[in-house]
N, C-alpha and C positions, 0 to 999 in steps of 0.2 A: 402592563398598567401605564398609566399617562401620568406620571410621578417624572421629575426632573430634577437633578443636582444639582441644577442653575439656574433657578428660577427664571423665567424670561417674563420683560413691566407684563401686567394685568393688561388684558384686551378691553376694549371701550367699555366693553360691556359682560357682566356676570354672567349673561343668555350665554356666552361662551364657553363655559365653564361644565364641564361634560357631567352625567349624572352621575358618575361615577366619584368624583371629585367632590358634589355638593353631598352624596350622599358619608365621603371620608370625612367632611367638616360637620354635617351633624352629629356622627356616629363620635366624634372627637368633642365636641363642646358637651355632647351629655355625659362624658365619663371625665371631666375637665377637673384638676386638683385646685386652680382655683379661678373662680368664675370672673369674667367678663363677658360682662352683656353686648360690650361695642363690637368687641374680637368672635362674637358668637354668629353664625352663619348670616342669621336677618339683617342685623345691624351694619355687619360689615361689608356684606352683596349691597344693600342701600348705600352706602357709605363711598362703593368703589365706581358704583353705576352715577350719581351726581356727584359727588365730592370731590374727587382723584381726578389728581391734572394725569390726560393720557399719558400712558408711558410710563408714569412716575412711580409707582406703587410696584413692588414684586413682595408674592408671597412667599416665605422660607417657609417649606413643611419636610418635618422629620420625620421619619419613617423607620422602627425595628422590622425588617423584614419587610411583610405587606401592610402590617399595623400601623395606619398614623400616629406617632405619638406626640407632635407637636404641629401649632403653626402660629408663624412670624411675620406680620403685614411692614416691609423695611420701603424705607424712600431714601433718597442721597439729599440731605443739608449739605448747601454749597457755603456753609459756614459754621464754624463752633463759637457760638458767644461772638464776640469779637475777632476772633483769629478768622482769615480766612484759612480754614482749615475743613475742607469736605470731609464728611463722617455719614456714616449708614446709622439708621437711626430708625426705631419702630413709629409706624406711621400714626401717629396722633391728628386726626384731623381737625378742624374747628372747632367739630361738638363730641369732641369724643375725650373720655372725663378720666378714663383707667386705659394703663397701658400693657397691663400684663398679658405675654404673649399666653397662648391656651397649650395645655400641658394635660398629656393625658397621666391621670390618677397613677403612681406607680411608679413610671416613666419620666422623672421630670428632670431627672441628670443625664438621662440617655439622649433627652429631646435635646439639653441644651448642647451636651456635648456633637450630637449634631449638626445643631443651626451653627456651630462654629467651624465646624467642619468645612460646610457649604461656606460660609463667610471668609476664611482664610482664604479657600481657592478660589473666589469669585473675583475675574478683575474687575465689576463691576462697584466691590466696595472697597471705597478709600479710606485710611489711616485708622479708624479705630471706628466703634461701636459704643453710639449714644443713645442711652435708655432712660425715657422719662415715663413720670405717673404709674412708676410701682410704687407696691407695699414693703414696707419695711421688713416688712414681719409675716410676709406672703409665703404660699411657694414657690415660686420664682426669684424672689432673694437668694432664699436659702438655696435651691438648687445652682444660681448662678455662683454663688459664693462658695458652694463644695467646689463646680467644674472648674471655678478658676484656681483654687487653692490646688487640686491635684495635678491639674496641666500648667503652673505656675503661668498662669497668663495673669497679668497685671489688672486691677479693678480698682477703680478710687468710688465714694461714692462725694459727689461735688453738690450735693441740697438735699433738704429734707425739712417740710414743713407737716404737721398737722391740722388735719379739717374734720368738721363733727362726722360722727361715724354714728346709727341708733345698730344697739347690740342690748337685749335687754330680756330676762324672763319674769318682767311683770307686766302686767297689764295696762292700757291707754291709762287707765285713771289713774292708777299707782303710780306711774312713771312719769307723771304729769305732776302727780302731789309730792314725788319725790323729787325731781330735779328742777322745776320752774316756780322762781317767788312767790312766796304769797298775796303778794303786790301784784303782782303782776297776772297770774292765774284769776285774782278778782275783778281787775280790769278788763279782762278777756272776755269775761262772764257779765260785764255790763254792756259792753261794744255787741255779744250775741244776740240780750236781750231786744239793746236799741234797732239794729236790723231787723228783728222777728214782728218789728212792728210796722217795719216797711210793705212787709207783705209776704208771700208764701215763700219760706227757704228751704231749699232740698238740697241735701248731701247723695251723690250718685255715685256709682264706680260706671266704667263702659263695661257690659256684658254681651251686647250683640253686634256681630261682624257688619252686621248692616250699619250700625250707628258708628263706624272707625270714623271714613272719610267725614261728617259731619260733624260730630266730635274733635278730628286734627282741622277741620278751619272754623270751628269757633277758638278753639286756641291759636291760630293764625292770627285771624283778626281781634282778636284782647291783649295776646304779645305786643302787636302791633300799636294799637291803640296810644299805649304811656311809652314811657322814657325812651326804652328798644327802639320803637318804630321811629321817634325824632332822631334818635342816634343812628339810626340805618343800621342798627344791630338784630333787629326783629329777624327769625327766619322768613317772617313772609317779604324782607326787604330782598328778598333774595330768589328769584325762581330754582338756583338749584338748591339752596336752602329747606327752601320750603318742598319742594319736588323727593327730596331726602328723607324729610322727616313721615310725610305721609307711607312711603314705601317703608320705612322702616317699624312704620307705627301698624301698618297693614301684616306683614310679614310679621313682626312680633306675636301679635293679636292669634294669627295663627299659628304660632306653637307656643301657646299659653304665656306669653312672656310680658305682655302690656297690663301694665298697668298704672289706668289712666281715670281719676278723679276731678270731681265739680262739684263748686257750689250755684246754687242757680237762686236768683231771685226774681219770684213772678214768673217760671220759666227761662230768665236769661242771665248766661252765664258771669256773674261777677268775679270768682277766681277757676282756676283751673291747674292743674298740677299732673306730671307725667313721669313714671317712673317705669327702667327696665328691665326686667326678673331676669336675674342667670341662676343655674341650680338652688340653694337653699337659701338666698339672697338677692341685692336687686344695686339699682343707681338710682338715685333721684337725678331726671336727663332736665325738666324747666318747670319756672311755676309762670306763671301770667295772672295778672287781678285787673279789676276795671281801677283805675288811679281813681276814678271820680269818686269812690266809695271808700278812699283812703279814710278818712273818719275811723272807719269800722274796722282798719287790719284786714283786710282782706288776707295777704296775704299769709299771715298768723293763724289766722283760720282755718283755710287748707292744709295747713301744715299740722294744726290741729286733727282736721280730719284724717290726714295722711297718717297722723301717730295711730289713730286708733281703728283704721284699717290694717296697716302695718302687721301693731303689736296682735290685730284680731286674728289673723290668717297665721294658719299653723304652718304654713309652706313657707313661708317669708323668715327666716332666723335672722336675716341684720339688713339694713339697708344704708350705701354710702351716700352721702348729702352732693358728692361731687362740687362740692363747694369751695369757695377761694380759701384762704387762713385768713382766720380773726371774723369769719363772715358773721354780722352783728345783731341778726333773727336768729337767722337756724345756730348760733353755738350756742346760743342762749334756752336753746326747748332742746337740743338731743347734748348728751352729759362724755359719751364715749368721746373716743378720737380714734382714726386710724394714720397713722402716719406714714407721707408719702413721697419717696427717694426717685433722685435720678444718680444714674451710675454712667461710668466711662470705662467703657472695658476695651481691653488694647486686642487685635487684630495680628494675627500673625502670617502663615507664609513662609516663601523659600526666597531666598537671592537678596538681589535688589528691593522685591517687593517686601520683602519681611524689615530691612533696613530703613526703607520710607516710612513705615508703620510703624516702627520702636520710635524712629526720630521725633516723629510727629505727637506721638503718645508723651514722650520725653518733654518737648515742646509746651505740650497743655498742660502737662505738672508744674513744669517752670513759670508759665503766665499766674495758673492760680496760686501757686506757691507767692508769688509778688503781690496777688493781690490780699490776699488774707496778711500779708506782714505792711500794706500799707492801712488795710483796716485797723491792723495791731491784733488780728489774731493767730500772725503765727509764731 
């Protein structure tokens, strides 16, 4: 097999990547205990082919036997917070919104007890292990928090905010009558009427492989159009950005995972909204609206649409908004929350190297430890 203990960085390019290999990471995302759509095979081949500074990126994958039961996308942060303090750290790139490594069904203490395994004796990773954009409440918490209790490896978790989360078995209407004002639900209802008289308005989902690419740059260019594209924040500000999203949006498309919504007025797209299915759930990945139609909410609208898409599709059980905390549309229309933790788990080893690692661990206790007693929270 072409499995490794030691991962060596990602080559330029995914084409590298033997058949054998892409067929262990699909075989591994469809039996996955809990879903990410970034970490799932399309997203993350997209993600390493534009995204990834060469070199930087090594995958950790665990193995019972011949069985994948995990994989780890890790990079080296040549800083912790403030501390120069290099740390291996799961690779979260620009647009990538969850960071939970994929864990097969079953397996999820064996996997991690693995990826620590490899991470201990790698001298490629320094002082400790920095995990951001999990779930609190995930299985990869809970599996990280068994392996560390039993191998007493040290684990602090250092943040945790929440952001909307839709989790819901009623329906668009119900869920709309039940969680958002009545004030505000009526207003919604006048802004629909005022546009319908602008002229013909169509709600679509993408259904055919041929409309991807035409579909991902009319969302290019409407991204681009408002605030993004002044800020140079748009992906199309961006060739590898934008180069990224189409391949990931393509690749999705084919193995049923995209899902990609419009409203169109007169035929031309005023809002647009993009979200990415992992098994019985999804990410909301960006929305985009024409600013000039701000009048009308745009992008309240799609969001709209997106609830009653959403709640319509039996395959869809929850969707994360991938959203900032306190974001001031979306907490306002979806009522759930999922809350989202980063952890510092200490790194071990033999000798001197195990000695660097506790120090270092030691070290970052001590700074946050200072800081939270000058906040006055400790």
């Amino acid at each position: 097999m072409d499995m490794a203990s030691h991962p060596s960085p990602m080559a330029a390019h995914t084409r590298a990547l033997s058949a054998g290999q892409r067929a262990r990471w699909a075989d591994l995302a469809a039996d996955a205990a809990e879903a990410n759509a970034f970490y799932a095979p399309d997203m993350l081949c997209a993600a390493l082919d534009h995204l990834a500074r060469p070199g930087a990126v090594r995958i950790v994958e665990a193995f019972a036997g011949e069985l994948l039961i995990g994989l780890l996308p890790v990079e080296i942060s040549p800083g912790y917070g403030r501390l120069p303090l290099a740390c291996a750290t799961n690779w979260m790139h620009r647009h990538c919104f969850f960071g939970a490594p994929i864990l097969r069904r079953g397996h999820e203490a064996a996997a991690w007890r693995e990826f620590f395994a490899q991470l201990d004796d790698a001298p490629w990773a320094p002082h400790f292990l920095h995990l951001t954009g999990l779930d609190a409440a995930g299985a990869n918490a809970a599996a990280l928090e068994a392996i560390c209790s039993v191998q007493g490896r040290s684990r602090r978790e250092i943040h945790r905010y929440d952001r909307a989360l839709l989790r819901s078995d009623l329906d668009a209407g119900a869920y709309w009558d039940a969680h958002v004002r009545a004030k505000k639900r009526k207003e919604i209802r006048r802004l629909q009427k005022r546009l319908e008289e602008l002229g013909r308005i169509e709600e679509r989902r993408l259904t055919e492989i041929g409309d991807v690419s035409h579909w991902c740059g009319d969302f290019l260019a409407l991204e681009r159009s408002g605030w993004k594209g002044r800020e140079g924040s748009a992906l199309a500000c961006s060739p590898a950005d934008a180069a990224f999203f189409r391949a990931a949006s393509a690749a999705a498309f084919g193995e049923g995972r995209l899902h990609f919504l419009r409203i169109d007025l007169d035929g031309r797209a005023i809002a647009m909204l993009v979200n990415f299915l992992h098994g019985d759930g999804g990410f909301s990945f960006k929305i985009a609206f024409d600013e000039d139609m701000g009048r009308f909410s745009p992008g309240v609208l799609i969001e709209l649409a997106n609830l009653g898409s959403v709640q319509g599709d039996p395959a869809i059980a929850w969707m994360d908004s991938c959203a900032a905390p306190d974001h001031p549309m979306i907490d306002s229309l979806w009522a759930e929350r999922r809350s989202m933790a980063q952890y510092r788990v200490a790194l071990q080893g033999t000798g001197a190297v195990r000695l660097r690692r506790a120090v270092a661990f030691a070290l970052a206790d001590g700074c946050e430890w200072l800081v939270r007693r000058v906040k006055g929270q400790a």
